[in-house]
C-alpha positions as CSV (number, residue, x, y, z in Angstrom):
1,X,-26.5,-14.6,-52.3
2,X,-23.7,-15.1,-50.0
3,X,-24.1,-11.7,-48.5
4,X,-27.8,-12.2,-48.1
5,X,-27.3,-15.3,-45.7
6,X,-24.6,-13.4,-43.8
7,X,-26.7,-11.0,-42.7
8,X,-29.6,-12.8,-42.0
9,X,-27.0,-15.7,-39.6
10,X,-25.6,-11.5,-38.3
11,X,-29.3,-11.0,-37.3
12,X,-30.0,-13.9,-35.7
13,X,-27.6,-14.2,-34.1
14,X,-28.0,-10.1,-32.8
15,X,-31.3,-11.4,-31.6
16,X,-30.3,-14.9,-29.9
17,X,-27.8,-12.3,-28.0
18,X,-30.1,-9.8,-27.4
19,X,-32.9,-12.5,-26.1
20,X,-30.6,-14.1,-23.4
21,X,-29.5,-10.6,-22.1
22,X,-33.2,-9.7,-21.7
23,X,-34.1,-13.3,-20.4
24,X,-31.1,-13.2,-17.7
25,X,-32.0,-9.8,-16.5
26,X,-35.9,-10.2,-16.7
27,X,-36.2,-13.6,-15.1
28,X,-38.3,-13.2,-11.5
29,X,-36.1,-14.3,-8.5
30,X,-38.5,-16.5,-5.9
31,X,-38.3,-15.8,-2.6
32,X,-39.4,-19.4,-2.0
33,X,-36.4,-20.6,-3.3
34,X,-33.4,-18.1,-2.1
35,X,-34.5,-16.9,0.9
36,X,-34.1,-19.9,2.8
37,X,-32.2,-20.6,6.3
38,X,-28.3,-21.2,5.7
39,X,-28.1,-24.8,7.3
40,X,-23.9,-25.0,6.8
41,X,-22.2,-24.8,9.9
42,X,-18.4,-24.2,8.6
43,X,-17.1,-21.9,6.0
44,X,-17.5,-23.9,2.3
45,X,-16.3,-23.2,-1.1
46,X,-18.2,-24.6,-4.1
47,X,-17.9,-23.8,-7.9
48,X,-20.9,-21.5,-7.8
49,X,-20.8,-19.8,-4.3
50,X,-19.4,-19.3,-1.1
51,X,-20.2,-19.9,2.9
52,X,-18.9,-18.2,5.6
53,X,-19.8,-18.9,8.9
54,X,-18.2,-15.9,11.4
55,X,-18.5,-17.4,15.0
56,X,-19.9,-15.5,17.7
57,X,-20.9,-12.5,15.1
58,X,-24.1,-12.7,15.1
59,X,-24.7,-9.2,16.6
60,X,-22.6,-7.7,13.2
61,X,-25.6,-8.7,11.7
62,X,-27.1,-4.5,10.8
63,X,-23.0,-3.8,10.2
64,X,-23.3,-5.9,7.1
65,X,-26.3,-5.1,6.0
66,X,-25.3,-1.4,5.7
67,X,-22.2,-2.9,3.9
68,X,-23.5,-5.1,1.6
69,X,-27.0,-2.3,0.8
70,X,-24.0,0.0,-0.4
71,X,-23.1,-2.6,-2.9
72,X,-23.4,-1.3,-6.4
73,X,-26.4,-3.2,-8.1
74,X,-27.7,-5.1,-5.3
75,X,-31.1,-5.1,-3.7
76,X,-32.9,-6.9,-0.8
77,X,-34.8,-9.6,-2.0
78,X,-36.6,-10.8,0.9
79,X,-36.0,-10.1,4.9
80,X,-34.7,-7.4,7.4
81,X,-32.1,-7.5,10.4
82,X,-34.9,-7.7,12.6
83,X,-36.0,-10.9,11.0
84,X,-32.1,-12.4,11.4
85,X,-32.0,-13.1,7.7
86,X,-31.8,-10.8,4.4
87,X,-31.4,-12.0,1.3
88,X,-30.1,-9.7,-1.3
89,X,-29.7,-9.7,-5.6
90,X,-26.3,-8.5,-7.0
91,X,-26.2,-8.2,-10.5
92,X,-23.1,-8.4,-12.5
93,X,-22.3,-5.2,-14.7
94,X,-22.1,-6.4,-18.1
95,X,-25.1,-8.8,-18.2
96,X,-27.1,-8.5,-15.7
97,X,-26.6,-12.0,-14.1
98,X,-28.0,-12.2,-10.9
99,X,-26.2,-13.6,-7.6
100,X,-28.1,-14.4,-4.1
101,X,-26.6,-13.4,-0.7
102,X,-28.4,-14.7,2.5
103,X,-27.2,-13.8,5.2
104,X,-28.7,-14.8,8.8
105,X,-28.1,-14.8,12.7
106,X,-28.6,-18.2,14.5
107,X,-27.4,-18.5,17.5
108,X,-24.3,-16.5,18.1
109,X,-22.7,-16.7,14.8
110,X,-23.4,-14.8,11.2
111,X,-24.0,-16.7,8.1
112,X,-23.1,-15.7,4.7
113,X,-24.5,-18.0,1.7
114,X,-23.2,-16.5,-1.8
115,X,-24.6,-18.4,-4.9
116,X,-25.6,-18.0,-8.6
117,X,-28.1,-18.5,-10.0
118,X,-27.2,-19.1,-13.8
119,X,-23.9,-21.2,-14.6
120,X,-22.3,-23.8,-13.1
121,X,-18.8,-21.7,-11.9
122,X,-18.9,-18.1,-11.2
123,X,-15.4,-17.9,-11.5
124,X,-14.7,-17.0,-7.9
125,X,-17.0,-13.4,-7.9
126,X,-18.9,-14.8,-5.2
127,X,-15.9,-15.5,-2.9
128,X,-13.9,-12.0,-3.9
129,X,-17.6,-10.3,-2.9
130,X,-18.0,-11.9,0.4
131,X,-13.8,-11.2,1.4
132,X,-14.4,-7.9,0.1
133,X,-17.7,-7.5,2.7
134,X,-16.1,-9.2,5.6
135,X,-12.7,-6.8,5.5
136,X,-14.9,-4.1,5.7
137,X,-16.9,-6.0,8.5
138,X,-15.8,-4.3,11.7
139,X,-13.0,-6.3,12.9
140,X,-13.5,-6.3,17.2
């Protein structure tokens, strides 16, 4: 008897798994909601995301782009450099969680807005993404 419940907690528990990895990757990402104008106006560092703002950068805006396209497992979500803000979907290896990137020219200065979307902390992956970006960012 004992081994009967085993396997049945084993399989739902296989399933419960198998459900949230399907949900997280499956779930639509709204335009509506991410791509939205970064409104920050000095570089922020928050639990679940990052903001750089890079003063008088706003003409590095197709540079990163190029950059952050080559990123494994990310894809534009909504925008285009010719618009002055793109926002992009990076997905995280294992699991599939999704993380938002807008990036946007106002003025003279580039904007980068990293967030999650699941979670309360993303342990810093935002952050190490967007340094990573930025020290390949051409450095003039």
């Amino acid at each position: 008897m004992r081994m009967i419940w085993s396997f049945w907690l084993l399989l739902a528990v296989v399933v419960t798994v198998a459900g949230f990895a399907g949900w997280v990757r499956m779930a639509p990402s709204d335009p509506a909601r991410w791509h939205v104008p970064i409104t920050a106006a000095e570089d922020r560092d928050m639990p679940g995301g990052v903001i750089r703002v890079l003063k008088g950068r706003a003409g590095d805006i197709g540079q990163l782009d190029d950059i952050i396209r080559a990123t494994p497992r990310t894809s534009v979500l909504a925008g285009t450099v010719g618009d002055g803000r793109v926002t992009y979907v990076t997905r995280s290896k294992l699991w599939g969680f999704p993380d938002y990137t807008t990036i946007e020219a106002k003025a003279d200065d580039l904007l980068i807005h990293a967030r999650l979307r699941f979670g309360q902390s993303d342990m810093g992956v935002n952050r190490a993404r967007v340094q990573d970006w930025l020290s390949r960012l051409r450095q003039d």
